[in-house]
mmCIF file of the N, C-alpha and C atoms, coordinates in Angstrom:
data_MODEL
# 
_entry.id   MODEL 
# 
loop_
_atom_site.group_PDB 
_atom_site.id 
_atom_site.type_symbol 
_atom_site.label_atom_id 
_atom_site.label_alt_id 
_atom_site.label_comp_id 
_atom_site.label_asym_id 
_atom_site.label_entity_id 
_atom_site.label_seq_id 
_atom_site.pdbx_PDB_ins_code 
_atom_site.Cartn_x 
_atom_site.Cartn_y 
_atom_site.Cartn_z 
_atom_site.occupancy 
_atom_site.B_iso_or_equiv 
_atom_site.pdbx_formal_charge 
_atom_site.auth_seq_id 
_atom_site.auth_comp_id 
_atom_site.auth_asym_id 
_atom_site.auth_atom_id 
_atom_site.pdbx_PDB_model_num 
ATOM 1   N N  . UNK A 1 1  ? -50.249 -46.114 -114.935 1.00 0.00 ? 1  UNK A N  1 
ATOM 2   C CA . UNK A 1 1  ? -49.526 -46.830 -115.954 1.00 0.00 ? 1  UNK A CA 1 
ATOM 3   C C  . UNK A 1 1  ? -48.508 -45.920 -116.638 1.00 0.00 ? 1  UNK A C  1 
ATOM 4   N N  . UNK A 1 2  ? -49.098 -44.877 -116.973 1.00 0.00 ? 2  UNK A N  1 
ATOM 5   C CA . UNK A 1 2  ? -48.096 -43.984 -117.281 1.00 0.00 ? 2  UNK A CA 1 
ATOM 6   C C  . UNK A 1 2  ? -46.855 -43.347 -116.644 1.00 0.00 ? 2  UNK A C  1 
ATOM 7   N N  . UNK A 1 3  ? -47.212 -43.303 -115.500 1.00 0.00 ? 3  UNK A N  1 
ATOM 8   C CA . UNK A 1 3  ? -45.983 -42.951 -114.579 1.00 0.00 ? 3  UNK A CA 1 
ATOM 9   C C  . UNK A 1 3  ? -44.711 -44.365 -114.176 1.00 0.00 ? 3  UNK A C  1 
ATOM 10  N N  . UNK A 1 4  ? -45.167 -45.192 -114.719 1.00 0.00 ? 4  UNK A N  1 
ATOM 11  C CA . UNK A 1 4  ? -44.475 -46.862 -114.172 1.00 0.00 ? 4  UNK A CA 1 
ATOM 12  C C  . UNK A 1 4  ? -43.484 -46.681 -115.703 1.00 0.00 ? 4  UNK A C  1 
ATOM 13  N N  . UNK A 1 5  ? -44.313 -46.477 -116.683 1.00 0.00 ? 5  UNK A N  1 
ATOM 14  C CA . UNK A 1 5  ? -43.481 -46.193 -118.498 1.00 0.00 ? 5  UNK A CA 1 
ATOM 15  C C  . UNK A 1 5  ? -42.801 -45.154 -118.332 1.00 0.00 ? 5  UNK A C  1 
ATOM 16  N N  . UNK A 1 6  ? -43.540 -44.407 -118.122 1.00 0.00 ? 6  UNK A N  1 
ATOM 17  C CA . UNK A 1 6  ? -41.949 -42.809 -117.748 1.00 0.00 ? 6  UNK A CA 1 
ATOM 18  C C  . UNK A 1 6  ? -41.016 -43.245 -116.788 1.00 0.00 ? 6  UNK A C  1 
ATOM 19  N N  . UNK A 1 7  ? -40.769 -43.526 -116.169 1.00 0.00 ? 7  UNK A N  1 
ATOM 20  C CA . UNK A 1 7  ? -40.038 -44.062 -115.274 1.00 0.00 ? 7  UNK A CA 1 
ATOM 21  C C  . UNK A 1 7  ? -39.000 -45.059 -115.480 1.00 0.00 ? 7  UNK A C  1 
ATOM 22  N N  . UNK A 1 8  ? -39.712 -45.899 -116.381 1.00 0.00 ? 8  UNK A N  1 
ATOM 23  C CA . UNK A 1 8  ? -38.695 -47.089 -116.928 1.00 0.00 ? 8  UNK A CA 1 
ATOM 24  C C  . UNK A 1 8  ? -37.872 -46.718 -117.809 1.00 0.00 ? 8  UNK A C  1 
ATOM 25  N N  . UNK A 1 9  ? -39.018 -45.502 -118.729 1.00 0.00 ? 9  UNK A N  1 
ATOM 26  C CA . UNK A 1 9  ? -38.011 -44.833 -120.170 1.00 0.00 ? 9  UNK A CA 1 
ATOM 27  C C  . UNK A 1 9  ? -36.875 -43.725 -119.631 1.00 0.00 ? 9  UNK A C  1 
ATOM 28  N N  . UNK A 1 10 ? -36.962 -43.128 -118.527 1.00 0.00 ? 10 UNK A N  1 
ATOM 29  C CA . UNK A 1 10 ? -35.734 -42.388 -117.936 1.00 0.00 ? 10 UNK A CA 1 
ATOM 30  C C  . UNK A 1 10 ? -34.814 -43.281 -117.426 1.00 0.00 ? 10 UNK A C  1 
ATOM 31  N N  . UNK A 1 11 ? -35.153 -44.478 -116.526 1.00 0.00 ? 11 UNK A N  1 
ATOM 32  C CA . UNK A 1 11 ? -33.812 -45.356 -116.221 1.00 0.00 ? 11 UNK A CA 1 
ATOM 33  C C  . UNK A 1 11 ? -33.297 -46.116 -117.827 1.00 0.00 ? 11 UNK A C  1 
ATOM 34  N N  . UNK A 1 12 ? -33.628 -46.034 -118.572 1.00 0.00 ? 12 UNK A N  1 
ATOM 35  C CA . UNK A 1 12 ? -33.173 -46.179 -120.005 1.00 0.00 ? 12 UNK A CA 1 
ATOM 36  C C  . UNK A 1 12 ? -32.622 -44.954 -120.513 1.00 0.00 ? 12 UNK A C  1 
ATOM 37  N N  . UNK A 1 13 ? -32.920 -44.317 -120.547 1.00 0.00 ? 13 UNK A N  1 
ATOM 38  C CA . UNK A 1 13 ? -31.929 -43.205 -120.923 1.00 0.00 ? 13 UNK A CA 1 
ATOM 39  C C  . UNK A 1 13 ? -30.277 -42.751 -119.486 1.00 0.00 ? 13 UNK A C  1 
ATOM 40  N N  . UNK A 1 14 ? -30.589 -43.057 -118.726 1.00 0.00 ? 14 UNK A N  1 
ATOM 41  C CA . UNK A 1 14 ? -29.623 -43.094 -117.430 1.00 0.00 ? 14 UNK A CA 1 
ATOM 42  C C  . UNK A 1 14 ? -28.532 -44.087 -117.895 1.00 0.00 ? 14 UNK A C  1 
ATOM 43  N N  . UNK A 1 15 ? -29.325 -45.615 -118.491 1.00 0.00 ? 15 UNK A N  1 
ATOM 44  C CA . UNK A 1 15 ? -28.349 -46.556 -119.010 1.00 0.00 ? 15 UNK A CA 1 
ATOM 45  C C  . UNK A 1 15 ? -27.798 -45.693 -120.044 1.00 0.00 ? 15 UNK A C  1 
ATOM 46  N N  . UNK A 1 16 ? -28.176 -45.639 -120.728 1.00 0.00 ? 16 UNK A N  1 
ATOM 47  C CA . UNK A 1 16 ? -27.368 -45.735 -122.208 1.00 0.00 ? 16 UNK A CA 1 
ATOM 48  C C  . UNK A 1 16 ? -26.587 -44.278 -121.885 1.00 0.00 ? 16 UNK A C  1 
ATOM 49  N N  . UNK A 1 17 ? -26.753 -43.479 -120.930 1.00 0.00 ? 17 UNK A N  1 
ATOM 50  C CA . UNK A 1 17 ? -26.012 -41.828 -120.793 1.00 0.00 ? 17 UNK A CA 1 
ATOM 51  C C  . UNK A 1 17 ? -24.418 -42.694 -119.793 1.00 0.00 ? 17 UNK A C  1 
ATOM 52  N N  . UNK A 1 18 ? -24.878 -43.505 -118.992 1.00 0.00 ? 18 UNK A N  1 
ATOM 53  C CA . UNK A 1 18 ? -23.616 -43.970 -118.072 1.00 0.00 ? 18 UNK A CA 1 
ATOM 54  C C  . UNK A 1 18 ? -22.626 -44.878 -119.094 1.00 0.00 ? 18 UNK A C  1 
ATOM 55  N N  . UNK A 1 19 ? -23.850 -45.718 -120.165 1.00 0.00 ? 19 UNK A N  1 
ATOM 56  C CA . UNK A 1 19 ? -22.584 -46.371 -120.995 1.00 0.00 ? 19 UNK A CA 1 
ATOM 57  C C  . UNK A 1 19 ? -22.031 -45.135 -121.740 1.00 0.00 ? 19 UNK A C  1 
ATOM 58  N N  . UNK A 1 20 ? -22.554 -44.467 -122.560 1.00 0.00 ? 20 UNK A N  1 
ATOM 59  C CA . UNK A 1 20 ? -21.879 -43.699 -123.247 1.00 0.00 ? 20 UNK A CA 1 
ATOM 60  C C  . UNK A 1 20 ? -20.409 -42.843 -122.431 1.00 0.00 ? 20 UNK A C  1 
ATOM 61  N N  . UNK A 1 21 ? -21.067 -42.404 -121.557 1.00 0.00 ? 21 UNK A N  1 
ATOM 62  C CA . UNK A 1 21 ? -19.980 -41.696 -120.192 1.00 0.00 ? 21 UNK A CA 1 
ATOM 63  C C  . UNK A 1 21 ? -18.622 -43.171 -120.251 1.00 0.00 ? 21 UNK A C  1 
ATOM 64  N N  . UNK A 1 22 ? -19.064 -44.296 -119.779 1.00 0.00 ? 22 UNK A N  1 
ATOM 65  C CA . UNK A 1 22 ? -18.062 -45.208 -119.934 1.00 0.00 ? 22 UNK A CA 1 
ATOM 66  C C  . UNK A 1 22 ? -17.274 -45.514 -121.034 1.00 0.00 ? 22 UNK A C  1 
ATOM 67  N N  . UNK A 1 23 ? -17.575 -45.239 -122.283 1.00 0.00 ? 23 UNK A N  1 
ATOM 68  C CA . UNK A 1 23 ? -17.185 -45.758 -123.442 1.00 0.00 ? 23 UNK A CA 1 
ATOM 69  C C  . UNK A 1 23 ? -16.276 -44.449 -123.672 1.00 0.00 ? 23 UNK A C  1 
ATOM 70  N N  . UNK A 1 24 ? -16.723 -43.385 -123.590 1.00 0.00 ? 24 UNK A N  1 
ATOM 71  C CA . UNK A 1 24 ? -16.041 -42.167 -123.639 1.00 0.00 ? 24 UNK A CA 1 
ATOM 72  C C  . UNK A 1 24 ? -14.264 -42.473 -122.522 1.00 0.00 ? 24 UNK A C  1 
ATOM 73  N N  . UNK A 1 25 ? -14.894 -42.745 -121.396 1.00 0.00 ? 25 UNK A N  1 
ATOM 74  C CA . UNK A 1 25 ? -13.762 -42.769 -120.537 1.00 0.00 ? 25 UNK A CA 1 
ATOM 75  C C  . UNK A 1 25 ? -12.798 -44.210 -121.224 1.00 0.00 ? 25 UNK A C  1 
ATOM 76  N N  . UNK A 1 26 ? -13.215 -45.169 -121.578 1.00 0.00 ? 26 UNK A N  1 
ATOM 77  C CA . UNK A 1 26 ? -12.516 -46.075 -121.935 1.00 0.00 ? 26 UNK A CA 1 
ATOM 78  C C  . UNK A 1 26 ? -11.538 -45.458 -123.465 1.00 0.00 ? 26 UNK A C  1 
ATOM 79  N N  . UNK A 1 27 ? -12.195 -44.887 -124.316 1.00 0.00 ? 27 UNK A N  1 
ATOM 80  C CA . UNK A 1 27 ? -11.511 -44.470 -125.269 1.00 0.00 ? 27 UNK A CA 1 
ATOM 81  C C  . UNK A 1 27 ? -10.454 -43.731 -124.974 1.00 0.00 ? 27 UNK A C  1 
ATOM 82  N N  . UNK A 1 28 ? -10.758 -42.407 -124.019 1.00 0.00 ? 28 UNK A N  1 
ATOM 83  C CA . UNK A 1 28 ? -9.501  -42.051 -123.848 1.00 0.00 ? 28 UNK A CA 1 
ATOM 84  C C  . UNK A 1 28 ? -8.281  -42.540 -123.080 1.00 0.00 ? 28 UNK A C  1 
ATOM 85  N N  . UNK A 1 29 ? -8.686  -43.373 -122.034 1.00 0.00 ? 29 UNK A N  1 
ATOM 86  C CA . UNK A 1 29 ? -7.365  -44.181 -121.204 1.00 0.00 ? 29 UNK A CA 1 
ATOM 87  C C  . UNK A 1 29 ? -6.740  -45.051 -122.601 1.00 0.00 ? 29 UNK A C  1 
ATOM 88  N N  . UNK A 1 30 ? -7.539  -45.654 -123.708 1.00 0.00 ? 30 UNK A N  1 
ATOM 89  C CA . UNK A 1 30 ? -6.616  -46.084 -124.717 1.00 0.00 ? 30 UNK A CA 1 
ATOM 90  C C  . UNK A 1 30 ? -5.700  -45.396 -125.253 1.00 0.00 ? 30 UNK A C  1 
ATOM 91  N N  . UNK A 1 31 ? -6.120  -44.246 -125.314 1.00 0.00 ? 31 UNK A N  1 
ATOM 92  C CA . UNK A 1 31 ? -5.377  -43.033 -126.220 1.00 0.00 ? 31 UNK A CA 1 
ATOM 93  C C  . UNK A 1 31 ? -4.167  -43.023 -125.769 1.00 0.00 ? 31 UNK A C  1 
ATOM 94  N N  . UNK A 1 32 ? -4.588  -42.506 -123.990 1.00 0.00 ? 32 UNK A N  1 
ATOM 95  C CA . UNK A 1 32 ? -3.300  -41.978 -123.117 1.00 0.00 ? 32 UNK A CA 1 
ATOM 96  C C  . UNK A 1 32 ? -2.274  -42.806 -122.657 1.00 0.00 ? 32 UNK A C  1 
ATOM 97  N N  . UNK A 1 33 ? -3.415  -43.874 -122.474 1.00 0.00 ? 33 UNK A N  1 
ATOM 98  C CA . UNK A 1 33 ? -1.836  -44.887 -121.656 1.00 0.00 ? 33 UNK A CA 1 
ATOM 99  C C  . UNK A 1 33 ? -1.068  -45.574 -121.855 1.00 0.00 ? 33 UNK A C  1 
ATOM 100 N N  . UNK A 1 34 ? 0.104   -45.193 -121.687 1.00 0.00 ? 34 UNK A N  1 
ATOM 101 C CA . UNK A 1 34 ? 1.316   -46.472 -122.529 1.00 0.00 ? 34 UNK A CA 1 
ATOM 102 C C  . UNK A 1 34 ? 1.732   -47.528 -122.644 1.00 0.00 ? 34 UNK A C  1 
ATOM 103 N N  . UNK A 1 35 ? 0.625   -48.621 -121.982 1.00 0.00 ? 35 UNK A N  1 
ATOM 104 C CA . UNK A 1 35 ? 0.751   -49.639 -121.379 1.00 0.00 ? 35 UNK A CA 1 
ATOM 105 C C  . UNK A 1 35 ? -0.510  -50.416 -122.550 1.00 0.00 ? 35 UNK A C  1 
ATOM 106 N N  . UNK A 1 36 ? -1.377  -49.212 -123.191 1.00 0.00 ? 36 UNK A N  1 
ATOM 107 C CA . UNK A 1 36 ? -2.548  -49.667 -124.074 1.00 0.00 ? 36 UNK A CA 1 
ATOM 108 C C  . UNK A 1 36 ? -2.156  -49.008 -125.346 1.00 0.00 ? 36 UNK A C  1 
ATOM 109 N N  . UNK A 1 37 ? -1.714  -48.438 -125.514 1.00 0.00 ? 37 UNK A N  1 
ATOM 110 C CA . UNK A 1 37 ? -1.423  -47.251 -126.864 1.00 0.00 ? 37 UNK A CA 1 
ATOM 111 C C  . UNK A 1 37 ? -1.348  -47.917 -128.045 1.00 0.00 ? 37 UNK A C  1 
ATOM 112 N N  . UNK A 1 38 ? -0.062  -48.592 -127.918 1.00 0.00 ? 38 UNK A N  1 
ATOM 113 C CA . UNK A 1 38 ? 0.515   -49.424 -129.246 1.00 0.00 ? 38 UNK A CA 1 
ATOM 114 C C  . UNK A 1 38 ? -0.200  -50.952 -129.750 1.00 0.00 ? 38 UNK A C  1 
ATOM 115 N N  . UNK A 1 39 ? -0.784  -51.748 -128.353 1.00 0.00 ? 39 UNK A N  1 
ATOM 116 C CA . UNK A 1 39 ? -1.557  -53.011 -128.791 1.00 0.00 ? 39 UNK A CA 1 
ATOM 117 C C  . UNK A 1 39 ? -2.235  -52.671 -129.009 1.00 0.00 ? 39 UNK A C  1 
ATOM 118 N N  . UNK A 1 40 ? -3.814  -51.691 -128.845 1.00 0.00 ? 40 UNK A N  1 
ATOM 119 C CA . UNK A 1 40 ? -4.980  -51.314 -128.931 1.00 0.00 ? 40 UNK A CA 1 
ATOM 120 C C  . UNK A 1 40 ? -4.752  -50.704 -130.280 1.00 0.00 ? 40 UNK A C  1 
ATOM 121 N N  . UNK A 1 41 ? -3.500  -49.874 -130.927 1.00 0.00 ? 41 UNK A N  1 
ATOM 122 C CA . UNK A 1 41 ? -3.501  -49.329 -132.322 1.00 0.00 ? 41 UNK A CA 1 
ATOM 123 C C  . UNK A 1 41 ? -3.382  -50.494 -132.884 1.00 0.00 ? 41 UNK A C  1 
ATOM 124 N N  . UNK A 1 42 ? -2.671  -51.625 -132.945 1.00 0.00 ? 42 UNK A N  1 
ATOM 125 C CA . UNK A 1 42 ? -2.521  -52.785 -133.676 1.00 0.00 ? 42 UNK A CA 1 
ATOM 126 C C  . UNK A 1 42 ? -3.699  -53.336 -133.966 1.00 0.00 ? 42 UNK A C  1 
ATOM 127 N N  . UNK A 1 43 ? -4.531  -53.611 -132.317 1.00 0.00 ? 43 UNK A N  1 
ATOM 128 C CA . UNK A 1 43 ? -5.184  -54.476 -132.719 1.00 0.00 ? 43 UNK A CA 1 
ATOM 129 C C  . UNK A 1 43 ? -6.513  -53.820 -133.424 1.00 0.00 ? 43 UNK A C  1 
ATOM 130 N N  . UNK A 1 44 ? -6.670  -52.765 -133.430 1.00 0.00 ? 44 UNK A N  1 
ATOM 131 C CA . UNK A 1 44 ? -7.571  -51.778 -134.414 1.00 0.00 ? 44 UNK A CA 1 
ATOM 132 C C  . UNK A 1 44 ? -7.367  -51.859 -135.636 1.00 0.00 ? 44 UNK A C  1 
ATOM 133 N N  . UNK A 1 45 ? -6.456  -52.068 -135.863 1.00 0.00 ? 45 UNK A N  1 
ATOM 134 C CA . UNK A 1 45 ? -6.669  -52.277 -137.280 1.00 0.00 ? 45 UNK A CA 1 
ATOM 135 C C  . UNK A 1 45 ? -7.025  -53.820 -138.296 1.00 0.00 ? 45 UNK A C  1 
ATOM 136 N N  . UNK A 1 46 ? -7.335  -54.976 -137.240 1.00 0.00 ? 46 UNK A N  1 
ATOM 137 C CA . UNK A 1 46 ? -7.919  -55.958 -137.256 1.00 0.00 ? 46 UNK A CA 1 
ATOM 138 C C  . UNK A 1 46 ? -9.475  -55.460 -138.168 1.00 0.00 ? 46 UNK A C  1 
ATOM 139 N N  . UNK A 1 47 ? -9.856  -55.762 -139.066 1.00 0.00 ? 47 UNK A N  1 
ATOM 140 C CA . UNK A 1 47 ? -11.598 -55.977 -139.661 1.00 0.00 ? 47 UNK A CA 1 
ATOM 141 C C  . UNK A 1 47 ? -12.334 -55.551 -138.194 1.00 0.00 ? 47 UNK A C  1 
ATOM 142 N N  . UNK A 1 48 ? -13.144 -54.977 -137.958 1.00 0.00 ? 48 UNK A N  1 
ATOM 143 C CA . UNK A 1 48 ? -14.260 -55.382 -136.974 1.00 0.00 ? 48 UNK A CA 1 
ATOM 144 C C  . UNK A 1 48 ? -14.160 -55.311 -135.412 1.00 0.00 ? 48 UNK A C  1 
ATOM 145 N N  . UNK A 1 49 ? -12.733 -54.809 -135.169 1.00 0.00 ? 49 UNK A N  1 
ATOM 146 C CA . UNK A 1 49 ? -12.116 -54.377 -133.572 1.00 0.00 ? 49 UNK A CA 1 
ATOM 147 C C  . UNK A 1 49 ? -12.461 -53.386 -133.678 1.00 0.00 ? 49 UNK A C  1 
ATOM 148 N N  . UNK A 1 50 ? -12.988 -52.876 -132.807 1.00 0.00 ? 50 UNK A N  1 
ATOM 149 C CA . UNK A 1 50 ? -12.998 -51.177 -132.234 1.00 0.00 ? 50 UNK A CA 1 
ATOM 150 C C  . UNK A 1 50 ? -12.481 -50.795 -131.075 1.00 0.00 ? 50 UNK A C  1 
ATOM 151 N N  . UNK A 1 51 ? -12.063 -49.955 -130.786 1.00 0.00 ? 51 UNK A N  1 
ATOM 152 C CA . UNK A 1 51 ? -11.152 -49.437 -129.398 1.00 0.00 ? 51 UNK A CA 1 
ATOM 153 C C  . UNK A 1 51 ? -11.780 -49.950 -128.091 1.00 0.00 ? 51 UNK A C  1 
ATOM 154 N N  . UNK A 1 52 ? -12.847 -50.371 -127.956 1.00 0.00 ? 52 UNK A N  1 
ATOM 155 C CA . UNK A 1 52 ? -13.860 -51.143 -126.949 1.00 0.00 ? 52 UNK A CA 1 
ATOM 156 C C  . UNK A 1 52 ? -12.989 -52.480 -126.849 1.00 0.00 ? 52 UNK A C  1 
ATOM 157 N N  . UNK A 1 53 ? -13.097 -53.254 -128.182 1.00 0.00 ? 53 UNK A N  1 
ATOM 158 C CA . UNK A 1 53 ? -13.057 -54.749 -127.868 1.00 0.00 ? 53 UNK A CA 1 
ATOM 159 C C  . UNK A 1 53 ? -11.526 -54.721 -128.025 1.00 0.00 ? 53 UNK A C  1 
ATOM 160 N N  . UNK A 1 54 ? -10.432 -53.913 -128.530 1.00 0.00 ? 54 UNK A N  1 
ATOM 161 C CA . UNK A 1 54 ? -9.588  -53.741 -128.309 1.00 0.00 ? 54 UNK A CA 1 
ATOM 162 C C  . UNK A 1 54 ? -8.713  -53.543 -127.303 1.00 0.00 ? 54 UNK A C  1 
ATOM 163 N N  . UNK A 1 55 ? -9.067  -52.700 -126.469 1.00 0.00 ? 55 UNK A N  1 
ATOM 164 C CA . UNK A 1 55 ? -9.016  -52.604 -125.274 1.00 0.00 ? 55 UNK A CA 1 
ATOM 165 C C  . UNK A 1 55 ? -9.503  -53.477 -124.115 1.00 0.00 ? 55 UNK A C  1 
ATOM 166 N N  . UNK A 1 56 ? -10.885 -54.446 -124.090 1.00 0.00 ? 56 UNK A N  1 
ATOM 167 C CA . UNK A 1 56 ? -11.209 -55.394 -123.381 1.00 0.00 ? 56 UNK A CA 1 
ATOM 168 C C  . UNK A 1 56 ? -9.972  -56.477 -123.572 1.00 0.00 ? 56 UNK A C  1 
ATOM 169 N N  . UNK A 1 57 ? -9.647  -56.755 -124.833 1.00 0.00 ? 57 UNK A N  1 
ATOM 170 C CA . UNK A 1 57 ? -8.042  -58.043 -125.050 1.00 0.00 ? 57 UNK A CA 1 
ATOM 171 C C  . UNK A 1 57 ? -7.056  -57.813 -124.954 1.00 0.00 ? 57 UNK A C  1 
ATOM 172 N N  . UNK A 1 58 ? -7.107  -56.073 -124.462 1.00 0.00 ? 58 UNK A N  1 
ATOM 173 C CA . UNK A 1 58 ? -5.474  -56.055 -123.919 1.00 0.00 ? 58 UNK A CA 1 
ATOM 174 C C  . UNK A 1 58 ? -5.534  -56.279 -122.443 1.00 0.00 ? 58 UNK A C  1 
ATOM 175 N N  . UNK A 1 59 ? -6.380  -55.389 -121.811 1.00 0.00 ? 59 UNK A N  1 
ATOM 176 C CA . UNK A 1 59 ? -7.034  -55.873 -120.105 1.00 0.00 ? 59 UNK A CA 1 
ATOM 177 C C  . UNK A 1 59 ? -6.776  -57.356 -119.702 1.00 0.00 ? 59 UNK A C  1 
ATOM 178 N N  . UNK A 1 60 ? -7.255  -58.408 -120.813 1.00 0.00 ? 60 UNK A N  1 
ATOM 179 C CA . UNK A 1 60 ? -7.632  -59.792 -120.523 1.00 0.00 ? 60 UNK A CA 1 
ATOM 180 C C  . UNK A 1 60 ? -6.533  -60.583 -120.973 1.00 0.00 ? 60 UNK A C  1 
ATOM 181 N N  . UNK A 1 61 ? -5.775  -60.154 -121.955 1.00 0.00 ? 61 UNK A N  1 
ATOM 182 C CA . UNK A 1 61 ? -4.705  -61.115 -121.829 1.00 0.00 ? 61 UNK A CA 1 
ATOM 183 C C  . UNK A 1 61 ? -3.223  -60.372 -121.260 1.00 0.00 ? 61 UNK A C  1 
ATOM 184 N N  . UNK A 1 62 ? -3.572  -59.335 -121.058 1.00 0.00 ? 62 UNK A N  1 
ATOM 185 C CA . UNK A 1 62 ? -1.756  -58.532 -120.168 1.00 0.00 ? 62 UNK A CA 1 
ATOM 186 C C  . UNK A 1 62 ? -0.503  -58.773 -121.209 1.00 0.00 ? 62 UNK A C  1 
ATOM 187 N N  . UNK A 1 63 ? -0.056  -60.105 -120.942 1.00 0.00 ? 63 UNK A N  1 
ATOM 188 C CA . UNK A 1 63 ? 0.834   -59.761 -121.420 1.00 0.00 ? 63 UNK A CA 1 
ATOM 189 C C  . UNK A 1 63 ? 0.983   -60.716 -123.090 1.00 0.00 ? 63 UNK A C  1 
ATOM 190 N N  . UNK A 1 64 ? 0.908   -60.497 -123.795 1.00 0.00 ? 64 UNK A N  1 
ATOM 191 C CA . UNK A 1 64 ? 0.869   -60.909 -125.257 1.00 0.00 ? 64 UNK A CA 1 
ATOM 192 C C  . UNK A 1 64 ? 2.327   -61.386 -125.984 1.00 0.00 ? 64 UNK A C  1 
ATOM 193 N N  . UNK A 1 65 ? 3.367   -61.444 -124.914 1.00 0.00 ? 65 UNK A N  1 
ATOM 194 C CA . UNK A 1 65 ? 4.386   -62.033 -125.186 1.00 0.00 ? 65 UNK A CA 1 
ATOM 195 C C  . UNK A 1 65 ? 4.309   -63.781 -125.099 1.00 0.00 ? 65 UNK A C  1 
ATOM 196 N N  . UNK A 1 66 ? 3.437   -64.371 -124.367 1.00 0.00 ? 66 UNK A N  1 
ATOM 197 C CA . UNK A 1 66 ? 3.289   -65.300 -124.028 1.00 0.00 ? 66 UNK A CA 1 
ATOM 198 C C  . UNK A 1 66 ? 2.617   -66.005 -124.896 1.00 0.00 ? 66 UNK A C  1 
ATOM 199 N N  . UNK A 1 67 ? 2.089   -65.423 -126.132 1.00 0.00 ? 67 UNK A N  1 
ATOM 200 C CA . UNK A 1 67 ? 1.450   -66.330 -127.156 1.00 0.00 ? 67 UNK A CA 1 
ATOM 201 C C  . UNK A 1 67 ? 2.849   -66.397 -128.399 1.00 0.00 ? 67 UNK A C  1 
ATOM 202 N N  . UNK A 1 68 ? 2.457   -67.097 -129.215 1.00 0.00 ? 68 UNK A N  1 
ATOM 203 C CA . UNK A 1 68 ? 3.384   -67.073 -130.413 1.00 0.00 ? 68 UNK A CA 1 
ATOM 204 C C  . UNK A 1 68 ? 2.404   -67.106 -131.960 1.00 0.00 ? 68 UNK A C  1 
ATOM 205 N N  . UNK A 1 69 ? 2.853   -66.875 -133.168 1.00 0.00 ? 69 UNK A N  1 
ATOM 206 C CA . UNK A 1 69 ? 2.010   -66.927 -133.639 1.00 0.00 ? 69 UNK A CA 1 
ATOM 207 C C  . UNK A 1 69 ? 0.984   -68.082 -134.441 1.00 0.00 ? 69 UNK A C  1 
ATOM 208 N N  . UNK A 1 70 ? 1.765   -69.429 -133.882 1.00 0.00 ? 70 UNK A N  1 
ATOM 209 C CA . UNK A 1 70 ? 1.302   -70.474 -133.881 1.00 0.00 ? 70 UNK A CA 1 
ATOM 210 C C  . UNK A 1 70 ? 0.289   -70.699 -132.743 1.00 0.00 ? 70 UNK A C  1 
ATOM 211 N N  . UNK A 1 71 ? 0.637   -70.540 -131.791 1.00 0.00 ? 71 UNK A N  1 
ATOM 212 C CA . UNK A 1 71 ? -0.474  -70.893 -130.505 1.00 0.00 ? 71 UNK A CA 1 
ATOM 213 C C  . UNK A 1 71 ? -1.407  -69.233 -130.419 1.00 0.00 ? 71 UNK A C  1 
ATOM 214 N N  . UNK A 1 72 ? -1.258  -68.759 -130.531 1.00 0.00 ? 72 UNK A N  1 
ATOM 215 C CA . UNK A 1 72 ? -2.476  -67.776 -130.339 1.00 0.00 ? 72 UNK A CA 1 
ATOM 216 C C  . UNK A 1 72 ? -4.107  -68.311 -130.847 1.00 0.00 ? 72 UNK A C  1 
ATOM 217 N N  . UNK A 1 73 ? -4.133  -68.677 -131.646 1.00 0.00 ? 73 UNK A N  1 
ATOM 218 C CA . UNK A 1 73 ? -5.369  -69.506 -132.907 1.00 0.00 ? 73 UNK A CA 1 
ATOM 219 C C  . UNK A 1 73 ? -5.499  -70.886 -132.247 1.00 0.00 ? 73 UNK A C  1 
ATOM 220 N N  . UNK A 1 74 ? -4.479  -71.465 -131.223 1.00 0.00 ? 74 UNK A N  1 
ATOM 221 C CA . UNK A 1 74 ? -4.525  -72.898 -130.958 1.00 0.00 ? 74 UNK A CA 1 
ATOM 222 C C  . UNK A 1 74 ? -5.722  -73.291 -130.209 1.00 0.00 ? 74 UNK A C  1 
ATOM 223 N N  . UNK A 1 75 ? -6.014  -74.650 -130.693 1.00 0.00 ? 75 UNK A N  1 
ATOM 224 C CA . UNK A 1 75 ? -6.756  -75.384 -129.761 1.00 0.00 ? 75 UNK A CA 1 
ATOM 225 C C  . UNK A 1 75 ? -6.023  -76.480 -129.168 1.00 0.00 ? 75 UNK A C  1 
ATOM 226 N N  . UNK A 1 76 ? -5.342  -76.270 -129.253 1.00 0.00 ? 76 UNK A N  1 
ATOM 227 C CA . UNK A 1 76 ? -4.678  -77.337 -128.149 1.00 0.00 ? 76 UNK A CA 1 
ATOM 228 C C  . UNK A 1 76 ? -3.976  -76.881 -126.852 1.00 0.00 ? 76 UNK A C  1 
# 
């Protein structure tokens, strides 16, 4: 039993060492790249964005010319 719990508690520490490794690498491609630099600073300074979810909505929407500031919030 004990060896099945050690085992599980090292692939738990493996997770959370590869996210951290990932989160690390994601922060700095925000930093560096010029394609993320300036939306990811904007959108950081939103309440409650952090360079994570900042960076996931620049990835996901590309290009941010295509909203306005009426339709961005839209449901229609």
């Amino acid at each position: 039993m004990q060896l099945a719990f050690d085992e599980a508690l090292d692939t738990v520490f493996s997770v959370h060492a590869r996210r951290d490794s990932l989160d690390a690498a994601i922060e700095e491609m925000a930093a560096t790249d010029p394609a993320l630099v300036g939306s990811v600073g904007r959108l950081r300074c939103l309440r409650g964005v952090s360079t994570l979810t900042a960076t996931g909505l620049c990835v996901e929407v590309a290009d941010w010319r295509r909203f306005t500031g009426s339709t961005i919030g839209s449901n229609l």
